[in-house]
Structure formats: structure tokens, C-alpha cells
DRENVORO-371596 format. One line per 4 residues: number of its first residue (from 1); their letters; for each residue x, y, z of N, C-alpha, C, O. Coordinates in steps of 0.1 Angstrom, whole numbers. Example, Ala and Ser with C-alpha at 12.3 -4.5 7.8 and 13.67 -1.06 7.14 Angstrom:
1 = as = 132/-57/78/123/-45/78/132/-33/78/142/-33/85 ~ 128/-22/71/137/-11/71/129/0/79/134/11/80
end
This chain:
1 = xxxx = 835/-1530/-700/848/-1523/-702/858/-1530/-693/856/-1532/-681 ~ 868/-1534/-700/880/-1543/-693/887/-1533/-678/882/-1521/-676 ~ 896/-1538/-669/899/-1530/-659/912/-1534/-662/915/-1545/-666 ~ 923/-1519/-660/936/-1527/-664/942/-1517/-650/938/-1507/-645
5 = xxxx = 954/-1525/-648/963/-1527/-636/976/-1530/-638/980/-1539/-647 ~ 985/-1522/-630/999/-1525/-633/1002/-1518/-617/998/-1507/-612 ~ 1010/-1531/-608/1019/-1524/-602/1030/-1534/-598/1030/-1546/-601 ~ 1040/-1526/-590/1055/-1531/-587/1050/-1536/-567/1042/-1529/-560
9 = xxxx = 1056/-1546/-563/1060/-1545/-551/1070/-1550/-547/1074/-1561/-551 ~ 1077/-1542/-536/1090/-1546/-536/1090/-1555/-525/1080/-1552/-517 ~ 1099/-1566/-519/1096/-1573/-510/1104/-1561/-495/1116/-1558/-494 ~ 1096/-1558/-488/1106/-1547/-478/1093/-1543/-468/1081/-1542/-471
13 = xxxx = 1100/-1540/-457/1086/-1536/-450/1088/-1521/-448/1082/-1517/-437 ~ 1094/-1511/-455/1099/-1501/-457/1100/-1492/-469/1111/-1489/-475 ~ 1085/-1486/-471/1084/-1476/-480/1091/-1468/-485/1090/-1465/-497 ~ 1103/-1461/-477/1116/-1455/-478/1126/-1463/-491/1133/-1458/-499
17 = xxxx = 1123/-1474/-490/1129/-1482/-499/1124/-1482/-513/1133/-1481/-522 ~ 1116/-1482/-516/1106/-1481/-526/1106/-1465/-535/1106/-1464/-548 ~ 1105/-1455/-527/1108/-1443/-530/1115/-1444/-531/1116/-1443/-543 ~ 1130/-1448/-526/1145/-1446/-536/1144/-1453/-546/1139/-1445/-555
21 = xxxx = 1145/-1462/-550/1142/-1468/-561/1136/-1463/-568/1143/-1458/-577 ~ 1118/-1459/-570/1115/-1450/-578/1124/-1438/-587/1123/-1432/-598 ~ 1135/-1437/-573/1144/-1422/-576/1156/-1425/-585/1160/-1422/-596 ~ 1160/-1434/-574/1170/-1441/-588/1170/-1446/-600/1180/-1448/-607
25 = xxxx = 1155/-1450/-604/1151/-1456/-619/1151/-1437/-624/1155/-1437/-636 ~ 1148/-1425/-620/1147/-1415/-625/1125/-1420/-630/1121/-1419/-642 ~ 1119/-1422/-623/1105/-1426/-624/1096/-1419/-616/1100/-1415/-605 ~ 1083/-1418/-619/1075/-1409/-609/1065/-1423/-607/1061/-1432/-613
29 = xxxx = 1063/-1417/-592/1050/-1431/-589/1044/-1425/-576/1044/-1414/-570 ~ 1039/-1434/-574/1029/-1437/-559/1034/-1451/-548/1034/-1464/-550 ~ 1037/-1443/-537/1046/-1457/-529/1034/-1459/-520/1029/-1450/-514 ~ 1030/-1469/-519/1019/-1472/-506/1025/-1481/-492/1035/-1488/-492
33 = xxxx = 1017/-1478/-482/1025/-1483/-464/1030/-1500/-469/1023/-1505/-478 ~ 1039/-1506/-464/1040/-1519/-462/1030/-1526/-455/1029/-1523/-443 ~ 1023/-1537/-460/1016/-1546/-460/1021/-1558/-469/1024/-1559/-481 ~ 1022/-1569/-452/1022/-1587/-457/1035/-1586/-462/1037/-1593/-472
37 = xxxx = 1044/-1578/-457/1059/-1576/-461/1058/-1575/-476/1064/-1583/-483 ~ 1052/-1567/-480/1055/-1563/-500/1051/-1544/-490/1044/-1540/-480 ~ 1059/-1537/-502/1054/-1519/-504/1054/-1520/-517/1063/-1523/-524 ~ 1038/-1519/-521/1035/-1516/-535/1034/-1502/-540/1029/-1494/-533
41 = xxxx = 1039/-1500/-554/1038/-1487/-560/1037/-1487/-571/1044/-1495/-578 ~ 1030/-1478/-576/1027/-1476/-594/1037/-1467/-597/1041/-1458/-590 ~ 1042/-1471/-611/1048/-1463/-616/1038/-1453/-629/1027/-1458/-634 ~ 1042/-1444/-631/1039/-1437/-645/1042/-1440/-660/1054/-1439/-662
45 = xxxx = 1039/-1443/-666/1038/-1446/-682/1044/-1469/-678/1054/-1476/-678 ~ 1031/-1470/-675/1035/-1486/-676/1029/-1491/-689/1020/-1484/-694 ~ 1033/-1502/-695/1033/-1509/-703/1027/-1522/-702/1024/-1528/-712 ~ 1025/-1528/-691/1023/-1543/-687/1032/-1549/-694/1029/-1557/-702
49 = xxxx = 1045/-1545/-692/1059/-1552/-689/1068/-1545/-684/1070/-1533/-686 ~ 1077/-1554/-674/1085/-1543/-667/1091/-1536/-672/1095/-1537/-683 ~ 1093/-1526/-662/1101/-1511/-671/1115/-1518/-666/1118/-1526/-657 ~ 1123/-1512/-677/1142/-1514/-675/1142/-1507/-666/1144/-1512/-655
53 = xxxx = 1138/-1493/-666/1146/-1483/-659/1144/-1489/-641/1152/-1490/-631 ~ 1131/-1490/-642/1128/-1500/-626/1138/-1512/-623/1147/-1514/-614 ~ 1135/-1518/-629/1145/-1536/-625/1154/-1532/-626/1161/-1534/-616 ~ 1161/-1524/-637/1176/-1520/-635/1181/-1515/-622/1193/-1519/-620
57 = xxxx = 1176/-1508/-614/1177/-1495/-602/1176/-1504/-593/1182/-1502/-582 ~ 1166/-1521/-597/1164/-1526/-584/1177/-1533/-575/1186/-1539/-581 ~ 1176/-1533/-564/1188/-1539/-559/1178/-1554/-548/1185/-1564/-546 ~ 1168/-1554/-544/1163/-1563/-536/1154/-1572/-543/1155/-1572/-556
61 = xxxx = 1146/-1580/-539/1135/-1585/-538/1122/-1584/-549/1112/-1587/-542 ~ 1117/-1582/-565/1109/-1572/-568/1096/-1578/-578/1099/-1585/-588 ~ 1083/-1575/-576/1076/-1584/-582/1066/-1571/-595/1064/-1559/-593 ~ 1064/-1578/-603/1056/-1568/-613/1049/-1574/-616/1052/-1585/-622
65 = xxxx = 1031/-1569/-613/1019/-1574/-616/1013/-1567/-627/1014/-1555/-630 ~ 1007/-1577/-634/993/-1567/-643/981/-1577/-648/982/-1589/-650 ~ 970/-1570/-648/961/-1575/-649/955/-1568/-660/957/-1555/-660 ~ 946/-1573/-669/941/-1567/-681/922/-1572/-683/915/-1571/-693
69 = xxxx = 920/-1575/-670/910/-1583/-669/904/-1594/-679/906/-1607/-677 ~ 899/-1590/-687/891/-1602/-695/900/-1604/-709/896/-1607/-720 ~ 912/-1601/-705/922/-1604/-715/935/-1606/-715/943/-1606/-724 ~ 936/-1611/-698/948/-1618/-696/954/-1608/-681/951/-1597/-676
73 = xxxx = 964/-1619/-677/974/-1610/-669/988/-1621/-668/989/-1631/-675 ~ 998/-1616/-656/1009/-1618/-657/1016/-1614/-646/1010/-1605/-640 ~ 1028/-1617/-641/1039/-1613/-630/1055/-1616/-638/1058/-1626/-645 ~ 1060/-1608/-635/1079/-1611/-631/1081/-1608/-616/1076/-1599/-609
77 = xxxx = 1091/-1619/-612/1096/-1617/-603/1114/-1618/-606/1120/-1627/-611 ~ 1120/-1604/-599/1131/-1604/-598/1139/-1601/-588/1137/-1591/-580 ~ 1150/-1610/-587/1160/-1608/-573/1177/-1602/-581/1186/-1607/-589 ~ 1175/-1588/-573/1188/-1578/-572/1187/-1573/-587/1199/-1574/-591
81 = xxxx = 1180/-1570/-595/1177/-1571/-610/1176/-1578/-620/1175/-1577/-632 ~ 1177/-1588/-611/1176/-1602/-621/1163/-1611/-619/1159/-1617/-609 ~ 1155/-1610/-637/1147/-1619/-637/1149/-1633/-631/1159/-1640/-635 ~ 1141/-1639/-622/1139/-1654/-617/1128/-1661/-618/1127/-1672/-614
85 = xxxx = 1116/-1652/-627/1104/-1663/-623/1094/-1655/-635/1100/-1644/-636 ~ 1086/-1655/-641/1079/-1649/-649/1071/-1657/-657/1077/-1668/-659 ~ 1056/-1656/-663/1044/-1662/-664/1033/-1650/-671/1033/-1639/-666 ~ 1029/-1652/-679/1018/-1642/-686/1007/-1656/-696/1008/-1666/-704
89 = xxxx = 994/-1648/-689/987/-1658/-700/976/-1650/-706/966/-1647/-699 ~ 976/-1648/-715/967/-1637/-725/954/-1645/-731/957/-1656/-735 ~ 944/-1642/-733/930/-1651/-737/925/-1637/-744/916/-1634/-736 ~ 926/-1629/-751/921/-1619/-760/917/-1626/-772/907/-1620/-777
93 = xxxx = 919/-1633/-777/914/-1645/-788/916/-1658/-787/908/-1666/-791 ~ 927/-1660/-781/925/-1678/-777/939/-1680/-767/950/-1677/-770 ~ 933/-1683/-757/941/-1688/-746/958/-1689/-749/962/-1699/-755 ~ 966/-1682/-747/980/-1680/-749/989/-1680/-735/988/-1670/-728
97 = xxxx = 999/-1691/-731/1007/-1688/-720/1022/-1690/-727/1027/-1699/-734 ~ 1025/-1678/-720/1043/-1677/-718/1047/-1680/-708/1044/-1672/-700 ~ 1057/-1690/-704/1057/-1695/-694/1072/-1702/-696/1076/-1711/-688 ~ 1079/-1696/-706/1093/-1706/-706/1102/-1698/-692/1109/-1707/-688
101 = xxxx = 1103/-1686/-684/1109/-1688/-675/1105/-1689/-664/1113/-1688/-655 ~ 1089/-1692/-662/1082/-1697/-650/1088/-1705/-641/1089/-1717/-645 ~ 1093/-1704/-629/1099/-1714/-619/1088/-1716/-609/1084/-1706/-602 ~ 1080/-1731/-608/1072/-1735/-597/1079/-1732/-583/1072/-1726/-575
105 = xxxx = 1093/-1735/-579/1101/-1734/-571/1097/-1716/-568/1091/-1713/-558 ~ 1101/-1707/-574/1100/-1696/-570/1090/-1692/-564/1091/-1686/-553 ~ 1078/-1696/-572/1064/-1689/-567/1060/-1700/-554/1050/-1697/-548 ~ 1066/-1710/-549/1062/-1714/-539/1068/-1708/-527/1062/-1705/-517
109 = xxxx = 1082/-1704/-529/1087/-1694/-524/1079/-1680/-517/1080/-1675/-506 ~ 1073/-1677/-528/1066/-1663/-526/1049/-1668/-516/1044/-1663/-505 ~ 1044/-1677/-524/1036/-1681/-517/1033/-1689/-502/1023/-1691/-496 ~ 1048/-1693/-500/1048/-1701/-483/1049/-1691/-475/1044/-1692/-464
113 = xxxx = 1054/-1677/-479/1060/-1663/-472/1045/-1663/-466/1043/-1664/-454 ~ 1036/-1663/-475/1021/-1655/-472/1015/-1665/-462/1008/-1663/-451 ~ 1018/-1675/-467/1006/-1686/-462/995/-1686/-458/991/-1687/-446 ~ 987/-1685/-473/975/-1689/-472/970/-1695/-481/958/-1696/-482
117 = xxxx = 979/-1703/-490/975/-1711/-502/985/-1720/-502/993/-1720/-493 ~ 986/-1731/-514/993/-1735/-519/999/-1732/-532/996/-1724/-541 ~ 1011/-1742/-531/1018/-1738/-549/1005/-1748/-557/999/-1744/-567 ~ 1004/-1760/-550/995/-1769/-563/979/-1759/-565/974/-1763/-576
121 = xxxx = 973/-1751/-560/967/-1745/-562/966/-1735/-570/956/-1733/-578 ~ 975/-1727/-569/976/-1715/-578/977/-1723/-589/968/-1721/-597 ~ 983/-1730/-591/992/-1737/-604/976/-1748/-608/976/-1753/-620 ~ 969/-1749/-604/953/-1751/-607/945/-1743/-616/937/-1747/-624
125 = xxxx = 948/-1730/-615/943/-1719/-620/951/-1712/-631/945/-1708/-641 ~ 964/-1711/-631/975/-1706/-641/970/-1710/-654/976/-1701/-661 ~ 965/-1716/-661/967/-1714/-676/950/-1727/-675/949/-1739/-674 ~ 941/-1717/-678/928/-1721/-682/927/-1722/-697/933/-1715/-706
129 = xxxx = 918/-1731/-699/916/-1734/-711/906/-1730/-721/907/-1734/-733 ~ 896/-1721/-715/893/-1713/-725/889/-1697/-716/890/-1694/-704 ~ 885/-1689/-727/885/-1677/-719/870/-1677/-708/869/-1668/-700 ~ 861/-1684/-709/852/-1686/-704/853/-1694/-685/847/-1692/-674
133 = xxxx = 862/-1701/-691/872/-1705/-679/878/-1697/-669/876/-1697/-657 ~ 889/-1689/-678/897/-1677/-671/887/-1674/-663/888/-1674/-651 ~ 875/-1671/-669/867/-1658/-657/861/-1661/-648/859/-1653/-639 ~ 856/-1675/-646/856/-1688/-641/861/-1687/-628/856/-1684/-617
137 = xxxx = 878/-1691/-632/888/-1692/-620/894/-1679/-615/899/-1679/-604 ~ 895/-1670/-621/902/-1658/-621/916/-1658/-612/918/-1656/-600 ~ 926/-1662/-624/938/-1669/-623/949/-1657/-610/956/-1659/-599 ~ 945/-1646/-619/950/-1634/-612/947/-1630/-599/955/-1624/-593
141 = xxxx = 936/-1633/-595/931/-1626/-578/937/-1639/-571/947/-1637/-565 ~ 934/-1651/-572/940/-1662/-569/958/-1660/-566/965/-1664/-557 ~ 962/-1652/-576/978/-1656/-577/981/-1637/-563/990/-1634/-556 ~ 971/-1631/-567/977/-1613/-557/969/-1619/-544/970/-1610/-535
145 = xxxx = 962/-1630/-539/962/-1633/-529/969/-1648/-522/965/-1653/-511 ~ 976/-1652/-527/983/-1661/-527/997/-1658/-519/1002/-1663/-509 ~ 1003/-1647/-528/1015/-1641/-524/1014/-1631/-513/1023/-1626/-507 ~ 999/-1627/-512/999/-1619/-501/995/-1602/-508/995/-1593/-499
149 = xxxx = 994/-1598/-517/997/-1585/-521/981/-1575/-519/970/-1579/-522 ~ 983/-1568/-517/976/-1554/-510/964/-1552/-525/965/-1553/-537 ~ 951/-1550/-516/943/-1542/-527/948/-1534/-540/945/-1534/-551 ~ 957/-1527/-532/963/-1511/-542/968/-1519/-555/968/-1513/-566
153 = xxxx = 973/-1537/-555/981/-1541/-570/968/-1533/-578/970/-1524/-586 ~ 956/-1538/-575/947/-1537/-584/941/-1521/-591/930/-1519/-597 ~ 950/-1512/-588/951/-1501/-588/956/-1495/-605/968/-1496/-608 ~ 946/-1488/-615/956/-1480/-623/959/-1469/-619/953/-1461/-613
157 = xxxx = 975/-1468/-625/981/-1456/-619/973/-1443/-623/971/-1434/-615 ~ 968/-1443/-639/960/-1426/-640/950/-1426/-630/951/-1416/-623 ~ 941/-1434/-628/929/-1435/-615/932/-1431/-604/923/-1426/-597 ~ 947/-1434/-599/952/-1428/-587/958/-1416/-588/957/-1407/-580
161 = xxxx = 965/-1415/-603/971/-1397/-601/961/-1386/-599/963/-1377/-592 ~ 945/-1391/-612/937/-1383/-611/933/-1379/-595/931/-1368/-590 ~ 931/-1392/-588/919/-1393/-576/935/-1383/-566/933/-1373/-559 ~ 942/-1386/-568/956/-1381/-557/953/-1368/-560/946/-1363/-551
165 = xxxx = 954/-1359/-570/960/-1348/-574/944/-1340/-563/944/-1332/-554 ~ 932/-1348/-571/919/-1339/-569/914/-1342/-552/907/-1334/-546 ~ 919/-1354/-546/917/-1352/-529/925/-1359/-527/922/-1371/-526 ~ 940/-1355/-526/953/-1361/-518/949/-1363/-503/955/-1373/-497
169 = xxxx = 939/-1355/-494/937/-1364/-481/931/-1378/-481/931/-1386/-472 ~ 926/-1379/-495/916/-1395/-495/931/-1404/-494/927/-1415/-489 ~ 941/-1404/-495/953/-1409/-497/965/-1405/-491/976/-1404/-497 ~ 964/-1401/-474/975/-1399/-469/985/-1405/-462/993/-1399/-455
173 = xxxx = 984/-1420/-465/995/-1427/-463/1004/-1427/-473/1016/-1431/-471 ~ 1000/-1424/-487/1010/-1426/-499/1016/-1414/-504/1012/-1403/-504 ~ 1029/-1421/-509/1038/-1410/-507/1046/-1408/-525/1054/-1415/-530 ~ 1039/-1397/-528/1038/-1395/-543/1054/-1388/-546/1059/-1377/-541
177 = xx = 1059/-1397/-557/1075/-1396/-563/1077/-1389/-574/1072/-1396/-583 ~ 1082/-1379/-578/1080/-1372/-592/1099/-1369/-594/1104/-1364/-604
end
């Protein structure tokens, strides 16, 4: 059974931030502590593509992950609500990359922040050539540890509302948005 994942992190070392935003998209989510300078949070009803109502609201820094495990994943990255960098490569029947607004320049950007990789590295892994490959390299953990980003990306949001609702102390640093 595939594992699917969707979350937002905002570049900020201030969760406060992240909850407004949520508020201002008019969106319910889960804001988790800042870590490696990103506050990641799920939103409710994701798509694996960014929501308007999010990017619109956003005013900083903003990255959207998803991962669909053995059938692809993807990021946008956007500064002040504007798309700047974006990449999705799907292998559900034969290796597929969208990649016309991918900027190398950006994601080195994101990745020098972290430093613990390179851009020629990740970009090693980005677009495998068969699906047997993908699972191989696993393009995605490569790219949420590259930039730095927190266990929780790998998080689905029902898994957390369920797990939040039925023991919110397992989860008291996160700060749930409705």
C-alpha cells in the first residue's frame, strides 16, 4: 500500500506565522515548532497541488511537498505568492517529469540554507529512469533532506487529525487551526 503525504513549509522560525496564514487562506491545519528554519503544516482537503487559497494568503518564503510513494512526488516553491521553482515526476506507468518551471538556481538556494548536500546531487536523483530506479534512489527523501525539512513533511494530514483528535497530548507542540 502506497504512503501519501502532503505538506506546506513556510521559510520562518515562527509558528505564529504559519497559523496566520492558515487564517488568512480561511484553511484548517496543523502548524508544527520551527525546525532548520522551515514551520511545517498540513493543511485539510490537499490535492498534491498547491492550494490557491494558501499561496494566495502567502506573503513570505513557501515550499509545498508531496510524496505519493511508489508513484511519484513533487515540490513548489513560492516567494510572496509567487511561483519560482517547481518539479513533479510521476512513474505510475512510465516515468513522467514536469519540470518546465524548475530553476536549478533556486533549489540550490534552498539547499546551501541547509547544508548538507549539494545541488549536483539532488539533481542525480530528480528524474530516474525507470520506476524500479525511483525506488532505488528515492528522489523525494533525498530532496526533504537536502533542504532541511522535518519528519512531520512525511506526514498525512487524516493520520494526524485522526491521531490529534484521539491523543492530542501525543502532539503538544502542534498547534491545530480550524
Amino acid at each position: 500500500m502506497s504512503e501519501f503525504s502532503e505538506s506546506y513549509h513556510l521559510k520562518t522560525g515562527q509558528a505564529s506565522e504559519a497559523v496566520e496564514l492558515l487564517r488568512r487562506a480561511g484553511v484548517s491545519g496543523f502548524v508544527f515548532p520551527p525546525e532548520n528554519g522551515w514551520v511545517t503544516f498540513l493543511a485539510v482537503d490537499g490535492k498534491f497541488v498547491p492550494d490557491q487559497r494558501i499561496t494566495n494568503a502567502n506573503q513570505q518564503a513557501l515550499l509545498h511537498f508531496h510524496s505519493c510513494d511508489d508513484h511519484g512526488w513533487g515540490f513548489s516553491y513560492f516567494e510572496a505568492g509567487k511561483p519560482v521553482c517547481s518539479f513533479k515526476c510521476d512513474w505510475t506507468r512510465k516515468v513522467k517529469v514536469t519540470d518546465s518551471q524548475y530553476s536549478g538556481a533556486v533549489l540550490e538556494q534552498l539547499i546551501a540554507a541547509h547544508g548538507t548536500s549539494t545541488l549536483v546531487a539532488v539533481e542525480a536523483v530528480l528524474r530516474p529512469s525507470s520506476f524500479e530506479r525511483a525506488m532505488e534512489l528515492r528522489p523525494a527523501e533525498v530532496f526533504v533532506s537536502a533542504v532541511g525539512l522535518s519528519r512531520s513533511a512525511w506526514l498525512p494530514f487524516d493520520q494526524l487529525a485522526d491521531d490529534y483528535e484521539s491523543s492530542p497530548r501525543h502532539y503538544p507542540d502542534v498547534v491545530k487551526v480550524e
